[in-house]
TIVO-565215 format. One line per 4 residues: their letters; for each residue z, y, x of N, C-alpha, C. Coordinates in steps of 0.2 Angstrom, whole numbers. Layout:
# residues N
A> Z,Y,X,Z,Y,X,Z,Y,X ~ ...;
# end
This chain:
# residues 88
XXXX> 588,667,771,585,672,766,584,668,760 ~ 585,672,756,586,668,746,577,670,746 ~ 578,667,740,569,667,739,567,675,733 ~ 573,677,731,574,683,727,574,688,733;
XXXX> 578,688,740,577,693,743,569,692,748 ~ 567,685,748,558,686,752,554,689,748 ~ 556,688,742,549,690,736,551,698,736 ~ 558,703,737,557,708,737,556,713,744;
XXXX> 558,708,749,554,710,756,547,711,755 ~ 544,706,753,533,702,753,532,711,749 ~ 536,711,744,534,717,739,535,724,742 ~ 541,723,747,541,732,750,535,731,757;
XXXX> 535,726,759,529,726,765,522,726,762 ~ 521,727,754,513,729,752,515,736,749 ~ 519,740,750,518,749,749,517,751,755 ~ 513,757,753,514,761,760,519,765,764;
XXXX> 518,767,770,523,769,774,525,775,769 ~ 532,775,769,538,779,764,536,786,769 ~ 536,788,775,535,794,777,525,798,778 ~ 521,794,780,515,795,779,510,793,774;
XXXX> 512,788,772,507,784,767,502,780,769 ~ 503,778,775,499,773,778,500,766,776 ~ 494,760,777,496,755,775,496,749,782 ~ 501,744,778,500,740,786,508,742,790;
XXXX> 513,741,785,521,742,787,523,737,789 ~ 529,738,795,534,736,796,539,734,789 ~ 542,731,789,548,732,784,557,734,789 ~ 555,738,788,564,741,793,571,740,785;
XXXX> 575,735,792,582,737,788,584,745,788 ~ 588,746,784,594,751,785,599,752,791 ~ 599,755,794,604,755,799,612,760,796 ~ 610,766,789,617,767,788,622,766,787;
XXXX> 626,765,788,633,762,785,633,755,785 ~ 630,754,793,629,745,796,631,747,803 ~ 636,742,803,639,742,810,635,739,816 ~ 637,741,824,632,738,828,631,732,829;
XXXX> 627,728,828,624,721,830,623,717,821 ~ 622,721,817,624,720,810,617,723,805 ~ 615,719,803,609,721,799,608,720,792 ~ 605,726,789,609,728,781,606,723,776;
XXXX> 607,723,770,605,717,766,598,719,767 ~ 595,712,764,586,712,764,584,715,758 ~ 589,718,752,587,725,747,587,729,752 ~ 591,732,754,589,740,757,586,737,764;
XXXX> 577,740,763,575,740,766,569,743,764 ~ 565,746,769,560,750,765,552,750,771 ~ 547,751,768,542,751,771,539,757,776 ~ 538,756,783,537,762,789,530,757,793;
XXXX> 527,763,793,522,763,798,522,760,806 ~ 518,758,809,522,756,817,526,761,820 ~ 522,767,819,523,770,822,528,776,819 ~ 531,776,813,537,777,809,541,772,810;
XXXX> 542,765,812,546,761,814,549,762,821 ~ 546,761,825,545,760,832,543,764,837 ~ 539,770,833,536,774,839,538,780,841 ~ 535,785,844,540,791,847,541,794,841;
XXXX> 540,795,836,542,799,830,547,793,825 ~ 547,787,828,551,782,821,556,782,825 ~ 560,778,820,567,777,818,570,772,824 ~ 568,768,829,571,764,832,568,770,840;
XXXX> 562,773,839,562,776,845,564,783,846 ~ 567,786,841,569,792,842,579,790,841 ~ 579,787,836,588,785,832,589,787,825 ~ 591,784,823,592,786,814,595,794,814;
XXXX> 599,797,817,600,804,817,595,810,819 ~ 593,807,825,586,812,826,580,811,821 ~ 578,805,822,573,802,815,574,808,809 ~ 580,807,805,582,810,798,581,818,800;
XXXX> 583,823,807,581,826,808,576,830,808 ~ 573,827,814,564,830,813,559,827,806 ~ 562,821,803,557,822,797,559,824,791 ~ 566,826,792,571,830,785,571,825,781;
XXXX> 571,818,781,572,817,778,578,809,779 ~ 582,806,774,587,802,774,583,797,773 ~ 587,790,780,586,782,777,588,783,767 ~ 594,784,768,594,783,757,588,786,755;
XXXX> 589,793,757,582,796,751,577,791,753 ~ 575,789,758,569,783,760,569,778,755 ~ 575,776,756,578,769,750,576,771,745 ~ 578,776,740,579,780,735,572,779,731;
XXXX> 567,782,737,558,783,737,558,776,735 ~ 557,770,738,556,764,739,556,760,733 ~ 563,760,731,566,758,725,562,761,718 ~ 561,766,719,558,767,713,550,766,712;
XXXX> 546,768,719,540,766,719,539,757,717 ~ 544,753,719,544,747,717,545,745,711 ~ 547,750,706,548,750,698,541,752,694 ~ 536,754,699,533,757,695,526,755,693;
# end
């Protein structure tokens, strides 16, 4: 890991979770348009709760398809959110 992609890791792990706004994130890859066993650059990544990350309602315990279904919303628009709260 280059020290440009830890310093913007450090910075997505001090926002709050991108779906509730809780504090205290995981920092999740993207798993769109990333092949299996393959993890997406250390830019697209975004800030999730545990339990947005890993729990019955996140991304890893439901699947990135059902996730973006029940909370209507897209890993990119995720990104999308991230990226800009990070500019601001």
């Amino acid at each position: 890991m280059t020290k440009a992609e830890k310093q913007h890791m450090d910075r997505v792990a001090q926002l709050p979770c991108a779906i509730c706004g809780a504090v205290g994130v995981h920092v999740h890859h993207l798993r769109t348009g990333v092949g299996m066993g393959k993890r997406a650059s250390n830019f697209d990544t975004l800030p999730l709760c545990p339990e947005h990350h890993q729990g019955s309602t996140g991304i890893h315990g439901m699947g990135r398809k059902a996730f973006e279904r029940y909370h209507g919303v897209t890993e990119i628009d995720l990104l999308a959110k991230t990226k800009a709260d990070l500019c601001q």
